[in-house]
N, C-alpha and C positions, 0 to 999 in steps of 0.2 A: 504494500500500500504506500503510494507515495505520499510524501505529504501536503500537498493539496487537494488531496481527494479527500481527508478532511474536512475539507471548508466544504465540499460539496454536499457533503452530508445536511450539510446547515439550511440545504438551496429552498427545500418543499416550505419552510418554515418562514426562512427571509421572503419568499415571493407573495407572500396574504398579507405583510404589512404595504398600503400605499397610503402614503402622504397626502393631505389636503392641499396642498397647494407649491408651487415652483419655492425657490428656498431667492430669500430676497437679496440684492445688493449688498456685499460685504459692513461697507464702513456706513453707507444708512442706516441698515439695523443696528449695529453696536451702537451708535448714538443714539438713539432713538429710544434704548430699553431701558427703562427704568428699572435700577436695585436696589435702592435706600432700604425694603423692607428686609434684605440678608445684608445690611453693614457695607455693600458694595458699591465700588466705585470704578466707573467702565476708564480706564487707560487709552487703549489704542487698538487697532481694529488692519489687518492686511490680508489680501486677498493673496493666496500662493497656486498659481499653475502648477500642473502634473511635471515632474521634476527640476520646479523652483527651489526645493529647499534642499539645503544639503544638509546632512547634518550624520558625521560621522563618516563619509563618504557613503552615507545612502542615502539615497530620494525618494520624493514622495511620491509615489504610483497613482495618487486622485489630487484633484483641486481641492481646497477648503479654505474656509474663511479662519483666519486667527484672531483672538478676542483673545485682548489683556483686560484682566481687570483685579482690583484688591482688596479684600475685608479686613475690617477693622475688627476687633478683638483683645478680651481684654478690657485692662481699662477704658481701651479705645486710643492708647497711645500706639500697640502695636498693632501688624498690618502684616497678611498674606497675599502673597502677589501670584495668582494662577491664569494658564493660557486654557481657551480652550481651542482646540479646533474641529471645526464644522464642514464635514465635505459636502463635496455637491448632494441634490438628491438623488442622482441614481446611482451613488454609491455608499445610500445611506441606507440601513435596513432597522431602526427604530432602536437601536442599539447603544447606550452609553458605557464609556467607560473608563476609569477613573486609576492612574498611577502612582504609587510611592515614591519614596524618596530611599535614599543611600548615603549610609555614614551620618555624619551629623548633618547632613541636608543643608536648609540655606539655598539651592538650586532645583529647577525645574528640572526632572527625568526628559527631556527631548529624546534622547534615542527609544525608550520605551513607549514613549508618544508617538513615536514614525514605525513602530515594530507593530502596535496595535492598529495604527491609521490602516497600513498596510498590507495588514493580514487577506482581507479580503472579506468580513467577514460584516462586513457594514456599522463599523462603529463611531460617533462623534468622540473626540478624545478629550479630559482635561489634565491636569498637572500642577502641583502646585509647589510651594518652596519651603515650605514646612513652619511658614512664619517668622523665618528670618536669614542673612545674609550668611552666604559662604565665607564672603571675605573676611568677616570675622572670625572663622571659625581657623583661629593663629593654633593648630595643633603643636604640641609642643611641651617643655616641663617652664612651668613659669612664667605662662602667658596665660593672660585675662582672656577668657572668651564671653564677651556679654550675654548670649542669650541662655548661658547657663548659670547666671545670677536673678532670670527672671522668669518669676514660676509660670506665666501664661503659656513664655515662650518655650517651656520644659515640656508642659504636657502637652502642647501642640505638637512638638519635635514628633514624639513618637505617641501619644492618646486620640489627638482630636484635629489637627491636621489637615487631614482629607475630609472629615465631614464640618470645617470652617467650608468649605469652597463647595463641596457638593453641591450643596442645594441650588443656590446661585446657579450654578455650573447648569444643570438641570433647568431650573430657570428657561435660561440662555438657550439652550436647546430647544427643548418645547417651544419658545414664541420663535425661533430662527423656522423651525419648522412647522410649524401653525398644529403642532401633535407632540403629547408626551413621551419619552421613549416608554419604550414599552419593557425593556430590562435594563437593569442597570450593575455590571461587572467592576469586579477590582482587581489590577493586577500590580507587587510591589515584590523587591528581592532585598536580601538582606533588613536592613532599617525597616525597607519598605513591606518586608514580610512579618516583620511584629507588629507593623502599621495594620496590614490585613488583620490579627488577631487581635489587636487594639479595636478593629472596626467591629470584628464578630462579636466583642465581649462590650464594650460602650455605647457602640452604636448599632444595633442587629438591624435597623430598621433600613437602613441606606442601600444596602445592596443584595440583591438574588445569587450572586454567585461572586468569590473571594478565592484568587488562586494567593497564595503565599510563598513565594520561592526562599531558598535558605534562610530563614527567619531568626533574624537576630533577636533571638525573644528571650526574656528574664533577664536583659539586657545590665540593669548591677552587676547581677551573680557571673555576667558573660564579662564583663571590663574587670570582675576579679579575677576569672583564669587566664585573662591576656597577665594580667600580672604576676598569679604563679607560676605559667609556664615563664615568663620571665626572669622572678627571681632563682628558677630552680635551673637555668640556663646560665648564668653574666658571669659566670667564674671559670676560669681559661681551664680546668680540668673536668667542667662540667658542660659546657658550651659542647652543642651537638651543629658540625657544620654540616653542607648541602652532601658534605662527599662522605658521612657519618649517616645522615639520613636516607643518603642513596643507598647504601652499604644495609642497613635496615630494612628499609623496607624490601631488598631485593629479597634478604632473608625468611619474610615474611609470608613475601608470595611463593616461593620455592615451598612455602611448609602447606602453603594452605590455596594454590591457586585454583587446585585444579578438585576442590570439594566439591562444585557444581559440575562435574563431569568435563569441562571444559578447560583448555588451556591457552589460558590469552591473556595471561598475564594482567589476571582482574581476582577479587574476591569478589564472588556475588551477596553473599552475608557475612560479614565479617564477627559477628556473635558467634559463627559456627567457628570459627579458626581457633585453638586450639593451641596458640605459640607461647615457650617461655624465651623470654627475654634471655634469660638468664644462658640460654645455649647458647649466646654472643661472645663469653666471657673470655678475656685473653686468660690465659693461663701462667701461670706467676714463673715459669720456667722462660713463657716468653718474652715477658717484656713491657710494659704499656708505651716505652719510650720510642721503641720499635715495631711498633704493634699496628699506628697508625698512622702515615704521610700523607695527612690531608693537600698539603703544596700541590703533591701531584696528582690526588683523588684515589691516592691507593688506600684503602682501609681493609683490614682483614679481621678486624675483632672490637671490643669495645673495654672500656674501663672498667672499675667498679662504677666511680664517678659518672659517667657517662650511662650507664643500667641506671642508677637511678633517677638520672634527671628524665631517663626515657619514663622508667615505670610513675614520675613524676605525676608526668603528661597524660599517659595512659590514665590516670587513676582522675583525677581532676583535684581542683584544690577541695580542703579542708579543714574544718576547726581546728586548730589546735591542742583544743580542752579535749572536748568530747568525740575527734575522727569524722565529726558528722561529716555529709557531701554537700559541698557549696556549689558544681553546678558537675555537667558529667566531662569524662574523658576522651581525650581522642582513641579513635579505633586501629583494629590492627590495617595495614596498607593507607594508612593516611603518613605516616612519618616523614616520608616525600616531600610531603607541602607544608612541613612545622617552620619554616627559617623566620618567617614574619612572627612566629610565637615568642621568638628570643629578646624582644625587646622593641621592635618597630611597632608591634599594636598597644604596648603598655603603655608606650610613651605618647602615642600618638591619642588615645583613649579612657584608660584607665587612670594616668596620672591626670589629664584637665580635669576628666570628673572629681577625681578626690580632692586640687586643690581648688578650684571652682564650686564644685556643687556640695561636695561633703564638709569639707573642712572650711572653707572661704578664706582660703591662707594658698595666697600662690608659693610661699618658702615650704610649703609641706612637703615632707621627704618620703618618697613610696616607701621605700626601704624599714620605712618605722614603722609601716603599718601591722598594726596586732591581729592575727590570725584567729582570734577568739575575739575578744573586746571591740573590736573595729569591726566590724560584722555587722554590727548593730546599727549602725552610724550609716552603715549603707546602706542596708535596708529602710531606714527610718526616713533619712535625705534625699534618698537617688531611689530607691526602689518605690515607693511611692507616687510615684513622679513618672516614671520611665519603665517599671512593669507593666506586663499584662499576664497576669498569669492564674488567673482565674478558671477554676475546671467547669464552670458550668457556664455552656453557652445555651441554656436552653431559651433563652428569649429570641434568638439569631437563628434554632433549629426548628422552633415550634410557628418563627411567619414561612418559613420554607427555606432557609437561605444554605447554599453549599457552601463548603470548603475543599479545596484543593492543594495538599501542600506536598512539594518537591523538596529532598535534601541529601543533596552528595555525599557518599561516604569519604572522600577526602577533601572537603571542605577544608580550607587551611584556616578559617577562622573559626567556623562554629563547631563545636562539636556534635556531631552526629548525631546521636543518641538523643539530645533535648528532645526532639519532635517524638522521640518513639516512646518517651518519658511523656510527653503532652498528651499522646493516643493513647497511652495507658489509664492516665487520669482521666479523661475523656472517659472510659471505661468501663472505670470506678465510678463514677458518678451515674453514669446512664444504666450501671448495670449490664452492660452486655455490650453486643455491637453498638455500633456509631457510623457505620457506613453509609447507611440512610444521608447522611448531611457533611460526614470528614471522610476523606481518604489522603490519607499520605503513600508518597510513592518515594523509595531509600534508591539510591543512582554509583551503582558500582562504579569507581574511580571517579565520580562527580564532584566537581567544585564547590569555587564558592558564587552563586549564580550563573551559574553554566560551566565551563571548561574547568580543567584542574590542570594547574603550570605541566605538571610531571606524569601527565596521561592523557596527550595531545590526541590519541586514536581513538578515545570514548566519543562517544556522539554528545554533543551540548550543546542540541536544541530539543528543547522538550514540546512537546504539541501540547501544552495545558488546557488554553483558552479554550480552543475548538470542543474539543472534552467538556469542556464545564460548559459551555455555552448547549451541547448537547444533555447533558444531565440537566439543566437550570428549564430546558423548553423543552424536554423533550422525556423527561425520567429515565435516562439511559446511566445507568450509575457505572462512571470507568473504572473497572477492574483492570485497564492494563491503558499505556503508553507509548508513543512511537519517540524515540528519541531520534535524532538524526545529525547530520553536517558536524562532523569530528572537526577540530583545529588543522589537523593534519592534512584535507582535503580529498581523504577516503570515502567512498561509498559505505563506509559503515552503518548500517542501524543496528539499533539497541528495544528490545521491550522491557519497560518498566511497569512493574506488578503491586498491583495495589497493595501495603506492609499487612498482616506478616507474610504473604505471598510472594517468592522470587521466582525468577525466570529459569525454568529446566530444557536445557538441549535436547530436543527430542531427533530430528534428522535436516538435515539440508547444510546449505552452508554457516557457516558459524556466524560471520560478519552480517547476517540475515536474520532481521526483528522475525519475521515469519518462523524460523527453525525452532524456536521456545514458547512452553508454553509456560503461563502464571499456576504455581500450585504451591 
């Protein structure tokens, strides 16, 4: 199945919506609407021909009208600045749909606005900036970031966000097309995928269907293991470099690749693997001195030092006092993509939050932080603020609304596990399945929102929308995935099976979604 046969799926269903009328004049309409009653203020207004816009070096395959405009929020001092745009109508099929944000935001998603324009699947797009400027957002140890001293703009960040602009957005549509849409989708990665669970648990009422890709979600507890893998890395006998990780995870998949029958150098469940660490171990006859010449990427063994900062990682951080788990750990075949765990996310993340939002002392030194006591502080200042993690969505299940969430097994930011930790509680609360409205899909060698640096030949395009757009219209609930278009520029596909479901080789070619089935 290739993937635009997909989108055709969608055709019997897109073809019974018609519009009441031609879609008017770009920059008449935008002046012309009135928003004062969502806080909004119409900015500016441009018409973009079929590939007018670049953006990323890709273009736009339809005409649409672009609308800026901003709400006010808040005391009404601060302000979200969202686009929407508006294609013509006959390549509109009554469809809205609504994108997250990435990192600490402050910018509009435009590539995921041209991904959904795109699609073909008749959507009006908006996007928004999360409430406040990138430019401020000076990542760094000892730099003021303002909107993380202002609580509006906290919980906008990753709470409330996408439904400041909604409505508006919605709005804008309906009078541009003289008809309401008739569904209204979300799609957000990383940031933008706790945003989706921020929408299902605050706001259930906004949208029919919610895809969440690598979800940066319990986002505290997640800027505390950027720090312990951190600290448990910065010391030159414990520091695990690319050609130590390489050396790792080859070990890894040598033990466990070929549990799914196959051998392609993938773990398809990594739960099932079965590796100790500990078979790494130089042996004290040989050497540690001589053990490992990273200069020239030769590694044959590992430390003691080194086993434990891996089993570290593996394990995720924890209390001090009482062992308890502050959030989970990385899996086996992710080790590959740990280099940014070693210090570039801590600093980048973890330390503005602590001296900004927890402590309000830009002198604050990560390195003090108490592993028992300081716990608290996070949760009490940041997690408040910047969680969603809530097991019951039953307000977002019970108007009809799906969820759709993807998450890479070597994700080098998030760890893996959260989501399947999420689905469990999910569970636990419903008592049973959850399928009916959540399915998560887990993506052998998968990143972090699509490709993974060190498994260029994985397919890292996932067909979500289309799927959900078929489950939201159509009660077709997906049990399985097409993934496709590897980094590498192979004809690869992949099928992704609904969790705890993976993909078994039954016969044909291996590089062939079709040759597996989900069980």
């Amino acid at each position: 199945m290739k993937p635009s046969n997909a989108l055709c799926l969608l055709s019997s269903t897109a073809s019974a919506f018609v519009l009441p009328h031609t879609t008017p004049n770009c920059t008449s309409f935008a002046t012309s609407v009135a928003l004062g009653s969502f806080n909004a203020t119409f900015l500016n207004a441009t018409y973009y021909s079929a590939d007018a816009l670049n953006v990323s070096a890709v273009f736009n395959s339809v005409s649409f009208c672009e609308v800026y405009a901003s709400i006010s929020y808040g005391t009404g001092n601060d302000s979200l600045v969202f686009a929407l745009w508006l294609p013509e109508t006959l390549q509109y099929e009554g469809r809205f749909m609504a994108v997250g944000n990435g990192g600490m935001a402050g910018t509009i998603d435009y590539t995921n606005m041209l991904t959904q324009l795109n699609s073909g699947i008749g959507f009006c797009v908006a996007g928004g900036n999360a409430g406040h400027l990138a430019s401020a957002n000076n990542d760094g140890e000892g730099v003021y970031i303002p909107y993380l001293h202002d609580r509006a703009q906290i919980t906008a960040w990753y709470h409330d966000a996408i439904s400041l602009f909604t409505p508006a957005a919605k709005a804008l549509a309906a009078t541009y097309y003289g008809k309401a849409a008739r569904y209204a989708y979300y799609d957000g990665c990383s940031t933008g995928g706790a945003q989706g669970f921020a929408l299902a648990q605050y706001h259930p009422e906004l949208f029919a269907g919610i895809v969440a890709r690598s979800p940066g979600g319990w986002y505290s507890h997640l800027a505390l293991s950027f720090l312990w893998n951190a600290q448990h890395t910065n010391k030159s006998s414990t520091n695990l470099t690319q050609a130590i990780l390489n050396f790792t995870t080859a070990a890894v998949l040598d033990a466990c690749d070929t549990l799914d029958g196959v051998q392609d150098r993938l773990i398809e469940d990594p739960l099932r693997c079965d590796f100790d660490i500990g078979s790494l171990a130089c042996s004290e006859s040989y050497g540690s001195a001589l053990s490992n010449d990273t200069v020239n990427d030769t590694v044959e063994c590992l430390t003691a030092d080194q086993i434990e900062a891996t089993k570290a990682i593996y394990a995720g951080p924890s209390r001090s006092d009482n062992g308890s788990n502050l959030y989970p750990g990385f899996s086996f075949g992710s080790e590959i993509e740990w280099l940014l765990q070693e210090g570039v996310l801590a600093e980048a993340l973890s330390v503005p939050i602590l001296q900004n939002l927890v402590y309000n002392n830009l002198s604050y030194d990560s390195n003090d932080f108490d592993w028992a006591s300081d716990v608290a502080d996070v949760d009490i200042k940041a997690g408040t603020l910047i969680d969603e993690i809530s097991p019951d969505l039953s307000a977002f299940r019970d108007q009809g609304g799906k969820m759709l969430i993807t998450q890479g097994w070597a994700d080098p930011l998030n760890a893996a596990t959260w989501t399947i930790d999420r689905l469990e509680q999910f569970q636990d609360i419903f008592g049973g399945d959850v399928s009916e409205f959540f399915n998560l899909f887990m993506v052998p060698g998968g990143g972090h929102c699509g490709a993974a640096s060190y498994y260029p030949g994985v397919p890292a395009t996932y067909h979500t929308v289309s799927k959900l757009v078929q489950w939201v219209e159509r009660g077709e609930k997906p049990d399985e995935l097409l993934s496709s278009n590897p980094p590498d520029g192979s004809t690869t596909t992949r099928k992704l099976c609904a969790w705890p479901a993976t993909a078994r080789y039954v016969s044909g070619d291996v590089d062939d979604w079709n040759s597996y089935i989900c069980e």
